[in-house]
N, C-alpha and C positions, 0 to 999 in steps of 0.2 A: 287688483285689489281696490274695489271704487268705495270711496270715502262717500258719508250720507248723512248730511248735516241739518237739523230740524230747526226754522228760527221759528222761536216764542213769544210771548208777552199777551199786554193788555190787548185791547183795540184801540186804535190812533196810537202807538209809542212807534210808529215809524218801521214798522218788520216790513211793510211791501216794498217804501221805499230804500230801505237796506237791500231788501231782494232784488227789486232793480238793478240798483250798481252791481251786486254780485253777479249776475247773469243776463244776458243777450235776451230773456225771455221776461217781457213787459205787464207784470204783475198788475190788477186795477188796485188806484191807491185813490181813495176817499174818506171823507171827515166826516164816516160814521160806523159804528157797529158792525162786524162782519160784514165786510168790503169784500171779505176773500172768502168764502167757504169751502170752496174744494181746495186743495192744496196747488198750488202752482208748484214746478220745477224744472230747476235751470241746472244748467253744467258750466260749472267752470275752468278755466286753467290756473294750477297751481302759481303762484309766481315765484320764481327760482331762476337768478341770475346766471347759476351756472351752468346751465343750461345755454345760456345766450354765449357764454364767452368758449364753451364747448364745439359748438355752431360754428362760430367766428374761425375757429382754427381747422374742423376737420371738412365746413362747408360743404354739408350733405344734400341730396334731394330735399329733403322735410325734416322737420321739426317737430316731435310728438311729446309734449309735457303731459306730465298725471293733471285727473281731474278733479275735482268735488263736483257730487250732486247739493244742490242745495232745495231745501223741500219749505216753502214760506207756507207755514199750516195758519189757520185763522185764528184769529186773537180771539185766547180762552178767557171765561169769565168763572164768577163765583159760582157754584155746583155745578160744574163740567163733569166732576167725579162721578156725578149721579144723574149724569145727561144733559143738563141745562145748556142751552147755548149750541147744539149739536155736539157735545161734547163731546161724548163715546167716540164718535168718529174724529175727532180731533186727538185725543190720546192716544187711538186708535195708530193715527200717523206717528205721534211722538214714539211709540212705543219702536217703530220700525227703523227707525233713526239710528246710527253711530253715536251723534254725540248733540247737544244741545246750543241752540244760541238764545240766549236769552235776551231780548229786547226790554230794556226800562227806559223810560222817559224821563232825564236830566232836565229839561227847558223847558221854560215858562213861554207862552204863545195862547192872548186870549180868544185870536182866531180858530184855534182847534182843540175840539173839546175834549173833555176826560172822561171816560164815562164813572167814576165817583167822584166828578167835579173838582177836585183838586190834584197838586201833583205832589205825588210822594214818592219815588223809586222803591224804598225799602219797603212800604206796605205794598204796592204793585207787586214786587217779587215776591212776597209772602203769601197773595193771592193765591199767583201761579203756583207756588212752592205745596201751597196747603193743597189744591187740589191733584197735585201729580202727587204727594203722600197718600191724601185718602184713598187714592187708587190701587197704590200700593200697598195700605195695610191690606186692603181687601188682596189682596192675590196673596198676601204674605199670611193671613189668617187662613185662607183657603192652603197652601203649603203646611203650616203646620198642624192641621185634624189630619193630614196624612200622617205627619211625620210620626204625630203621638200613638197613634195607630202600631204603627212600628215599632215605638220603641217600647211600647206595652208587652215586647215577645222577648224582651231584652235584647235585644241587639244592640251591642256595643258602641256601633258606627251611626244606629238609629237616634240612640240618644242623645249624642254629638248632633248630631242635625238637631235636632229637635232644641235643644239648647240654644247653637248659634242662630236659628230662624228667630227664638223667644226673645234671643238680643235684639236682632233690626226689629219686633214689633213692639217691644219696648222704646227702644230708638224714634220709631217713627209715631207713636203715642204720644211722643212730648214733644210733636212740631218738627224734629229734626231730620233731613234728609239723609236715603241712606246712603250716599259718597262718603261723609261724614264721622261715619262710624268706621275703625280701622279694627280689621281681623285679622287673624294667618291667615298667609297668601295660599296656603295649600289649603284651606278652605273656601276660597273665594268662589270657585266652581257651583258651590251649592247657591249660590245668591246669584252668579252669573247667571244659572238656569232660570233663576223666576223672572227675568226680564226688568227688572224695577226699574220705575221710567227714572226715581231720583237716584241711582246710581250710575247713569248714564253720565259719562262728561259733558259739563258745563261751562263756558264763556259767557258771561255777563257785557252785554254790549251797554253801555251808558251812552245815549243818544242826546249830543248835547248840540248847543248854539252853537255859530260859528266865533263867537267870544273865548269859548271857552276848548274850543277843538283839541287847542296846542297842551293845556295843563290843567282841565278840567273846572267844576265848581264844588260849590257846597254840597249840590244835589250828589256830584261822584264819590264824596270822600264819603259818606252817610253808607253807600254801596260797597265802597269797600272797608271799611267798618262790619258792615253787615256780615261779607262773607267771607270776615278773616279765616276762618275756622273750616272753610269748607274746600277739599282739594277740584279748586278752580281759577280761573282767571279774571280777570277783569280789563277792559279795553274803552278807550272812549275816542268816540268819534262823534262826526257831525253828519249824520246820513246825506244832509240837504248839501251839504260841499261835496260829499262822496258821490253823489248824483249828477252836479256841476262835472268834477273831473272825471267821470265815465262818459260825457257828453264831446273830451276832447279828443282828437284820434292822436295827433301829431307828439310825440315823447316829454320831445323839447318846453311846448308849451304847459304840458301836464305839470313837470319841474318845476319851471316859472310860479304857478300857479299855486303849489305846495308851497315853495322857498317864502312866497306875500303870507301867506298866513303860520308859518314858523314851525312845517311839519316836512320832515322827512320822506316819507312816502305814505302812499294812501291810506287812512286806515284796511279797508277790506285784506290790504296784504297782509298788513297783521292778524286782522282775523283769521285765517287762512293756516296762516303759520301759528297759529296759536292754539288753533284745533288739532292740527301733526302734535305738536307735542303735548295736549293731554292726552291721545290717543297712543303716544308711545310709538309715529311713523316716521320714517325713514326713507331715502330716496336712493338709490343707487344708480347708475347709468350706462346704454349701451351706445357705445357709438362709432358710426362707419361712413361710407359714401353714401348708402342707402338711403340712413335714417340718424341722426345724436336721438335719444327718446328716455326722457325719464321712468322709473320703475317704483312705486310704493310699496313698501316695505314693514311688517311690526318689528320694533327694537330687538335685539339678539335673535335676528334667523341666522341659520350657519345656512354656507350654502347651496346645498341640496334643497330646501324649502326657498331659498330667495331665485334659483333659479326655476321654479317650479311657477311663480309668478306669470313669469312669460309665457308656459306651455308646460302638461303635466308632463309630456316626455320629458324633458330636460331636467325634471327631478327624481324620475324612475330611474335613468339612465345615466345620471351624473356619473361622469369617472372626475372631472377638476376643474377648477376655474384657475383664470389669469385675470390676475389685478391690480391694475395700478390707480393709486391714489392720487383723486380730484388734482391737489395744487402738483402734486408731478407733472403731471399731465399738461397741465397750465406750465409751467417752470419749461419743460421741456420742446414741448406741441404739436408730439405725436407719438401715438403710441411704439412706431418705430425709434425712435431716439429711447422714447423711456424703456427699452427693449435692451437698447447699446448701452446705457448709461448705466444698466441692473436693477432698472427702477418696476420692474415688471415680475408679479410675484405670482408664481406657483400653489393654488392652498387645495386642500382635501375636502372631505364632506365634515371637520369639523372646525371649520373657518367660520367667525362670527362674519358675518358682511358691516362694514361699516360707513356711515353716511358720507356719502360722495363719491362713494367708490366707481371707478369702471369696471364692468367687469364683461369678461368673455370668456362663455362655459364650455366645456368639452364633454357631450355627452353620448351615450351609444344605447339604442332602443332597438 
């Protein structure tokens, strides 16, 4: 299940050099207008310690951690909606995406220019925001002369559609994005289907100094302000430092080097981790002499669909999984002991799989 992550924003707010540290593949990053026009993309690995400490105990040939693609599309401008800027093909990309990173520009720097010459975050995103709506009323207008169509015969279920569609173009009429707007989830399906680029999950990256890396400024709190109301995230980082510590290979030093400026670990892992969970993913894991290897997961699969991950046979064929849980595992340190100790469970095809689980399926095809 490969994760497919779209970063956004103006031109100059720092998305190539975000892309950079995100991925081994070296994006052009220049101090002008559409630096990047075709979409660059990179692969990265997940970061997930437990993984490492998994390794450490059952010391396999290799190591396979889940990935994200990360896709740096070029920095949209005002009517992209309606082509401007190579747009079409820039939404084009958005549209293809999982989930969104949104790049705004926190810091002041009279070396790099703006292109509306000053720095605003929350009009920046409102840019971006207005032109990924206009795109969407138009598909959403175009959705509903079907729908009305329809429910012209009376059809009971038609006019339901037709309704709920009437809501998001309302919604999206008065500026607002449609993540924003909360339906029944057993309606969701009809809006799933129209692809709307603003109901795609969002992360808002604030790209700030390295003044400000550890706790933010004025420019972040305006941003989150902005998107109190909207189901998303907010993250601040200093891309220019996230650049520095992708440049270091040795562990040790990387630590050092976060502990001087009073941060935990990298932004991008946040990132990363911040995109699993508005995406509702999950990791579970198999592990032997061969291989420890992380698995990607949507929240509540039972597991007949989580074992299906790996290979369709093994969810045709499911007859049961054995599983033992992450810090078991750890506690004990190996799944022969958590086997003696009865830490080793038995479940069916209506086992929720749950995050950190190990698991190993028993199936016949």
């Amino acid at each position: 299940m490969a994760l497919k992550c779209g970063i956004v924003g103006l031109p100059n707010v720092g998305k190539s050099t975000l892309f950079n540290c995100l991925s081994s593949a070296k994006a052009q990053s220049a101090n002008f207008p559409f630096c990047t026009i075709e979409p660059n993309i990179g692969i990265i690995t997940v970061p997930d310690e437990r993984l490492t400490k998994l390794a450490s105990l059952v010391k396999p040939e290799r190591i396979v951690p889940t990935t994200v693609e990360i896709v740096d599309i070029a920095g949209l401008v005002k009517g992209a909606s309606k082509g401007e800027g190579l747009g079409n093909q820039f939404l084009a990309n958005i549209r293809e995406c999982d989930a969104i990173i949104h790049v705004v520009r926190c810091f002041d720097d009279g070396n790099i220019v703006h292109v509306d010459g000053s720095v605003d975050p929350v009009r920046d995103k409102e840019v971006i925001d207005m032109e990924l709506q206009l795109k969407d009323l138009e598909t959403v207008e175009k959705r509903l002369d079907k729908a009305r169509k329809m429910a012209r015969t009376g059809d009971k279920e038609a006019v339901r559609v037709q309704a709920i569609i009437e809501q998001y173009k309302s919604h999206l009429e008065k500026g607002n994005s449609a993540r924003s707007l909360r339906i029944d989830e057993k309606d969701q399906h009809i809006i799933t289907e129209m692809q709307l680029l603003t109901d795609k999950p969002v992360v808002y990256v604030c790209n700030v100094n390295e003044a400000a890396a550890a706790n933010g400024n004025e420019y972040t709190k305006r941003v989150h302000e902005a998107v109190k109301d909207e189901n998303c995230e907010v993250l601040i980082l200093c891309a220019a430092i996230e650049s520095d510590i992708a440049e270091l290979e040795d562990y040790e030093e990387k630590q050092i080097f976060l502990e001087e400026l009073g941060l935990t670990e990298p932004g991008v892992n946040k990132l990363i981790k911040s995109a699993y969970s508005l995406l509702r993913l999950e990791t579970y894991f198999t592990a032997g002499v061969k291989e420890v290897r992380a698995w990607t997961i949507t929240k509540g699969m039972k597991g007949p669909q989580a074992a299906g991950v790996i290979h369709t046979d093994f969810e045709k064929g499911f007859i049961r999984a054995e599983v033992i849980k992450y810090d078991n595992y750890i506690k004990y340190g190996s799944e022969s002991a958590c086997r003696d100790a009865g830490k080793l469970q038995v479940e069916g095809k209506d086992y929720v799989v749950q995050d950190g689980d190990l698991m190993h399926f028993r199936f016949n095809v």
